[in-house]
DOVEXPA-709657 format. One line per 8 residues: number of its first residue (from 1); for each residue x, y, z of C-alpha. Coordinates in steps of 0.05 Angstrom, whole numbers. Each point is the difference from the previous one (the first is absolute). Layout:
NUM) X Y Z; ...
END
This chain:
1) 357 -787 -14; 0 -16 80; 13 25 61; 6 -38 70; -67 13 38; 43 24 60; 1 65 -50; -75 2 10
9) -12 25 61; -69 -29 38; -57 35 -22; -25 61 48; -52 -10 50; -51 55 0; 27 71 30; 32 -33 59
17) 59 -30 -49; -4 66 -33; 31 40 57; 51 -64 5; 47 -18 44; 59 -6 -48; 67 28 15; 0 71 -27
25) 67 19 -49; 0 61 39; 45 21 64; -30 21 62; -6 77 12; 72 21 24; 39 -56 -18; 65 29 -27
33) -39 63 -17; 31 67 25; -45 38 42; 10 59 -54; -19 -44 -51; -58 -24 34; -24 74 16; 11 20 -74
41) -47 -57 -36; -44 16 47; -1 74 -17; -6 -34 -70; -53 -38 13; -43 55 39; 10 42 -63; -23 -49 -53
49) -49 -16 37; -28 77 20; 17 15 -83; -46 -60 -16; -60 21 46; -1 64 -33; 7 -25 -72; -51 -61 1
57) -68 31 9; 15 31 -69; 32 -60 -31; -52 -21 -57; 36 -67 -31; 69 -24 3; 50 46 3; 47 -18 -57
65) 67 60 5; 0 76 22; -6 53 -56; 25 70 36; -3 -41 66; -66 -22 -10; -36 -72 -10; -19 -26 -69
73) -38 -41 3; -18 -79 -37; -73 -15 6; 9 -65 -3; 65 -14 36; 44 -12 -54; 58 -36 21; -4 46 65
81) -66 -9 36; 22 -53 55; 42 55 29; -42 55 16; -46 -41 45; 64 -31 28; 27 59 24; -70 13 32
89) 9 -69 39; 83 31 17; -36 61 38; -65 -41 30; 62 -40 28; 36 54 20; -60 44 31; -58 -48 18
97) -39 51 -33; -61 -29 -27; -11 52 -52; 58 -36 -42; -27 -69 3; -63 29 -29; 38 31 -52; 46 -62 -12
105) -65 -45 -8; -36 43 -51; 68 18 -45; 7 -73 0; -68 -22 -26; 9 50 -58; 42 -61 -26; -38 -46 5
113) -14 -5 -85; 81 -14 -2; -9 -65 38; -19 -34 -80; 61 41 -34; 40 -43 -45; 41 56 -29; 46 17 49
121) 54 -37 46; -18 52 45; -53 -36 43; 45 -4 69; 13 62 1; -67 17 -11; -32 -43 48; 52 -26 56
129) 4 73 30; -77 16 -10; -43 -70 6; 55 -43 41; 11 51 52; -77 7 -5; -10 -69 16; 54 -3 52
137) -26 61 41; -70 -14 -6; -13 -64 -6; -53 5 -49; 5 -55 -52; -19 27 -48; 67 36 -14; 31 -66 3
145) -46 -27 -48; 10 66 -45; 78 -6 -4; 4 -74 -8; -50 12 -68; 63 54 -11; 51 -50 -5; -43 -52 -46
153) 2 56 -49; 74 12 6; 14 -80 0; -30 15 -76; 56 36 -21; 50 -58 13; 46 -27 -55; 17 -73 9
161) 42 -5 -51; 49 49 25; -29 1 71; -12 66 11; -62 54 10; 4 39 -56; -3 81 29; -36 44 -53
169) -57 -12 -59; -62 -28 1; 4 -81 -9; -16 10 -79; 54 44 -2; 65 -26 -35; 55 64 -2; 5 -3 79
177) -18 -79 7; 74 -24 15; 16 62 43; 15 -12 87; 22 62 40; 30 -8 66; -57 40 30; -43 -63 -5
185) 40 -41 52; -41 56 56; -70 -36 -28; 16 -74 13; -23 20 70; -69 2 -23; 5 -72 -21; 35 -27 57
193) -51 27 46; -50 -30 -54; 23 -71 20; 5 19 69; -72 16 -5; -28 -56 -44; 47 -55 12; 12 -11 -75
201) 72 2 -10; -6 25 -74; 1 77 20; 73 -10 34; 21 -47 -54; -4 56 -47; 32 44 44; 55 -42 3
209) 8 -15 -63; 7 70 -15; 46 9 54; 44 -49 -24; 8 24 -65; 5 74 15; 58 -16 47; 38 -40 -60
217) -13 54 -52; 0 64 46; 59 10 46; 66 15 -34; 72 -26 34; -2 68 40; -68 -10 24; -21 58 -35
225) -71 -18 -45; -26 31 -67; -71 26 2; -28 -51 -63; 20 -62 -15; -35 -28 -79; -26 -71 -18; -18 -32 -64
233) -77 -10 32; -13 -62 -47; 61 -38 17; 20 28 76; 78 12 -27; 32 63 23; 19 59 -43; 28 44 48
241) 0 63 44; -29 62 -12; -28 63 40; -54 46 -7; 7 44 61; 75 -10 12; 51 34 -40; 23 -65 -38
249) -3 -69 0; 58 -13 36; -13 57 55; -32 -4 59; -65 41 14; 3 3 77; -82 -14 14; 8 -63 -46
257) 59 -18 47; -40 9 63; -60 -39 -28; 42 -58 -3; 32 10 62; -69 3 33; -32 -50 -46; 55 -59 6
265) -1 8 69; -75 -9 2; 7 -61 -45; 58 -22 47; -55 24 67; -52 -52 -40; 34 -67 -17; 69 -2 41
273) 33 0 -57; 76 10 22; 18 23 -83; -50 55 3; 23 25 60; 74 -5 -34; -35 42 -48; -28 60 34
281) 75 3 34; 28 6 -67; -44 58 -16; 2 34 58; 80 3 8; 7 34 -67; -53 42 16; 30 18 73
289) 73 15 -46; -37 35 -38; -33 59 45; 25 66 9; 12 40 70; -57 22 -6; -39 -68 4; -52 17 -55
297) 11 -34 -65; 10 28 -61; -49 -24 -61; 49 -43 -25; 59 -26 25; 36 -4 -59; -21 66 -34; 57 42 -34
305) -17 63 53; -1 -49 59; 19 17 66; -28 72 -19; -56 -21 -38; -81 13 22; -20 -46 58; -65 -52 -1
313) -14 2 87; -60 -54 -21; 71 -46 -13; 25 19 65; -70 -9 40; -11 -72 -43; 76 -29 19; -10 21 71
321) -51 -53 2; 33 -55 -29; 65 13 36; -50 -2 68; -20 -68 -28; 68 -18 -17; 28 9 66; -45 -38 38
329) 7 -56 -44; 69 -4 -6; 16 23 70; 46 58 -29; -5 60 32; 40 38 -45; -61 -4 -54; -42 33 56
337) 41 53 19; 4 25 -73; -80 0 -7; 6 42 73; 42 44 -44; -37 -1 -65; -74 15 43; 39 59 37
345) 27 37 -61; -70 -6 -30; -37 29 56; 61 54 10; 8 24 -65; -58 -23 -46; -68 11 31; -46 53 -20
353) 12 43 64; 18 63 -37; -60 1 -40; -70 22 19; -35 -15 -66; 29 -77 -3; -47 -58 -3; 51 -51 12
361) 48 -16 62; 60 -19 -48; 30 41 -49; 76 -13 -37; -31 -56 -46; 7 -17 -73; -58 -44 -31; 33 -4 -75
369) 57 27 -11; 23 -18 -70; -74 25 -27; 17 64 42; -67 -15 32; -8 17 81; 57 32 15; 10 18 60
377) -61 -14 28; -43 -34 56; -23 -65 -18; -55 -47 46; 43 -52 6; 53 38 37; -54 22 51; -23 -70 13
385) 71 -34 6; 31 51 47; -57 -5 40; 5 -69 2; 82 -5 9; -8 48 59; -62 -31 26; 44 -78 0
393) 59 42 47; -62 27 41; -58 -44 5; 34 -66 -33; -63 -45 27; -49 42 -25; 27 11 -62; 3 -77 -3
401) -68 -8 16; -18 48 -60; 46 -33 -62; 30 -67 38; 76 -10 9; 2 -62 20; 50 -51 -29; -9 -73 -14
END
C-alpha cells in the first residue's frame, strides 16, 4: 500500500501555517449569490446563532437528538460530540463573541478520553469539528497533538486484507468485523490531516485505501449508494450491500448519500485524485435528480412513500456542503446553485422559529428511520452543518481558517 508523497502535504508550521494561506473551496461573499439569498442565510445564521447563546449555558454534555424539542444528551459524545463544540466555533465565527470560544474549548476537552477509542470509526467526526478547529483557531498544540493520537486509534481499525476501516464493534468483535458504511469516508479527514501534521504518510494511506475501495463497492450505475456494504473480515472478499438506516439494501438513505458526496470530495480536496472527484459527481447528480421542490430530502430516496415521505433536513444541511466543495472543485456552478437552494429551504421552512421551548436551530430531521427512532426531530449535526454551509456562502475565509478547504 502507497501513495505519492505529493498526497502528503508538508507538515504545518506552528499556528502561522495553521491559519494557511491555501486557496479556500469556498466563493467569495456575493459571487453569484442573490442579494435575497444572501439576506435570508444571514437571518439564518443570526438565529442559530441567538438560539445557541440561549441554549449553551445549560448544555451539560453532548447533545445527542431532541425529545419534545429538547436536548438529550450523550455524556460521552457518542458518535455525536465533535458537533456540539463545532457549532460553538460556527457562532464564535459568526459573532466574535468570546463567550462561545469559551464554551467551544471546554465542550471540547470533555473528549478528550475518546482520543484512545478503538471501538468506533467515528473518530473524525468526533475530533475534526472539536480538536482540529481547536487547533486551527487557537493555535494551541495541544489540540493538534490530541487529534493526531485520534487518528492512531482509528488507523487500528484498518483491514488490510480487504482495505477498509471496519465502522462498528470493538476490535475483538467478530459479527460487525467485515462491515464498512459509507459514513466512514467523512473520517478519513482525520487521517489526512494526521499526515499533514506528522509527515508520516501512513494516516492518508489508509485513507486512501479505504477510499478506493468504498468507491468500487459503494456507488451503483445511477450513482445512487447503499448505506452498508459486508466483507468476509478474514479474507477481505465482498459479500455484498446491506442497510441499517436506509429502507433496503438497494435504496438510498439520503444522509449516507451526502456523506459521500462530502466525503469523496474531501478525499478528492486531499490527494488530487481526478477518480474521486468523478466520484462525488456521480453521487451528487443522482442526489440533485433526486430532490423534491421543496429542496429538503426525504429519508430515503428510494422509499415506497417517497416524494411524500418524512424529510431528514441534517441530509439537506450535510449535501449543501459537499455540493459547496464540489463546485469549487469542479468549476460547476450548477452544484452551487443547488446547495444556495438546499441552505434556503432549510432556513425558510425548517428552523425552530415557531417554537419557544426548542433547543435546537433545525428541526424536519430523521435520525433512524427504519427503527422508528428520531422522527422528526432536531439532531446536532444539522445545527453544526447549516451553520457551517451558510457560514462557507458568508464568511468562506473564515470558515476555511476553522476546518481548511484547501485542495492539493
Amino acid at each position: 500500500m502507497s501513495v505519492s508523497r505529493r498526497t502528503v502535504l508538508a507538515t504545518a508550521a506552528g499556528t502561522a501555517a495553521a491559519f494557511g494561506t491555501s486557496t479556500p473551496a469556498a466563493s467569495a461573499v456575493g459571487e453569484r449569490t442573490p442579494a435575497s439569498t444572501l439576506r435570508t442565510l444571514r437571518a439564518a445564521a443570526d438565529y442559530a446563532v441567538e438560539k445557541v447563546r440561549t441554549v449553551a449555558p445549560s448544555v451539560t454534555a453532548f447533545p445527542a437528538e431532541t425529545r419534545f424539542e429538547k436536548w438529550v444528551y450523550s455524556q460521552d459524545g457518542g458518535w455525536v460530540g465533535g458537533f456540539w463544540p463545532g457549532t460553538l466555533w460556527m457562532a464564535w465565527l459568526h459573532s466574535k463573541e468570546e463567550a462561545f470560544r469559551t464554551w467551544a474549548l471546554a465542550s471540547a476537552e470533555k473528549l478528550a478520553p475518546r482520543r484512545y477509542d478503538t471501538s468506533t470509526h467515528d473518530l473524525g467526526f468526533l475530533f475534526c469539528p472539536s480538536w482540529v478547529t481547536a487547533w486551527r483557531l487557537t493555535g494551541d498544540d495541544a489540540w493538534r497533538t490530541g487529534a493526531v493520537r485520534a487518528a492512531d486509534s482509528l488507523i487500528q481499525r484498518y483491514n488490510p486484507r480487504g482495505h477498509f476501516i471496519r465502522a462498528w464493534g470493538a476490535l475483538s468483535d467478530q459479527q460487525n468485523a467485515g462491515r464498512v458504511i459509507i459514513d466512514t469516508m467523512m473520517n478519513l479527514d482525520l487521517l489526512a490531516f494526521a499526515s499533514k501534521q506528522t509527515g508520516d504518510p501512513k494516516y492518508l494511506d489508509i485513507a486512501v485505501e479505504h477510499a478506493k475501495t468504498a468507491q468500487r463497492v459503494f456507488p451503483c450505475p445511477d450513482g445512487s449508494t447503499p448505506h452498508v456494504f459486508d466483507f468476509d473480515p478474514d479474507t477481505g472478499a465482498p459479500i455484498g450491500p446491506n442497510t441499517v438506516q436506509g429502507y433496503s439494501p438497494t435504496s438510498c438513505w439520503s444522509r449516507g448519500q451526502a456523506w459521500g458526496i462530502y466525503g469523496f470530495t474531501t478525499m478528492y480536496r486531499r490527494t488530487g485524485d481526478p477518480e474521486f472527484l468523478a466520484t462525488a459527481r456521480g453521487l451528487a447528480d443522482f442526489a440533485v435528480a433526486a430532490l423534491t421542490p421543496d429542496h429538503v430530502p426525504v429519508w430515503d430516496y428510494r422509499a415506497p412513500q417517497q416524494p411524500h415521505d418524512i424529510k431528514d433536513a441534517s441530509a439537506g444541511a450535510i449535501m449543501a456542503c459537499g455540493l459547496l466543495d464540489l463546485s469549487a472543485a469542479t468549476g460547476r456552478t450548477s452544484y452551487r446553485e443547488v446547495a444556495l437552494r438546499l441552505l434556503t429551504a432549510l432556513s425558510e421552512t425548517c428552523l425552530t422559529k415557531n417554537s419557544a421551548r426548542a433547543d435546537a436551530v433545525v428541526a424536519r430531521c430523521t435520525r433512524n428511520r427504519p427503527a422508528e427512532s428520531g422522527i422528526e426531530v432536531s439532531l446536532p449535526y444539522a445545527d453544526y452543518y447549516l451553520l457551517e454551509g451558510i457560514l462557507r456562502v458568508l464568511q468562506p475565509q473564515d470558515v476555511d481558517r476553522a476546518i481548511d478547504l484547501s485542495t492539493v
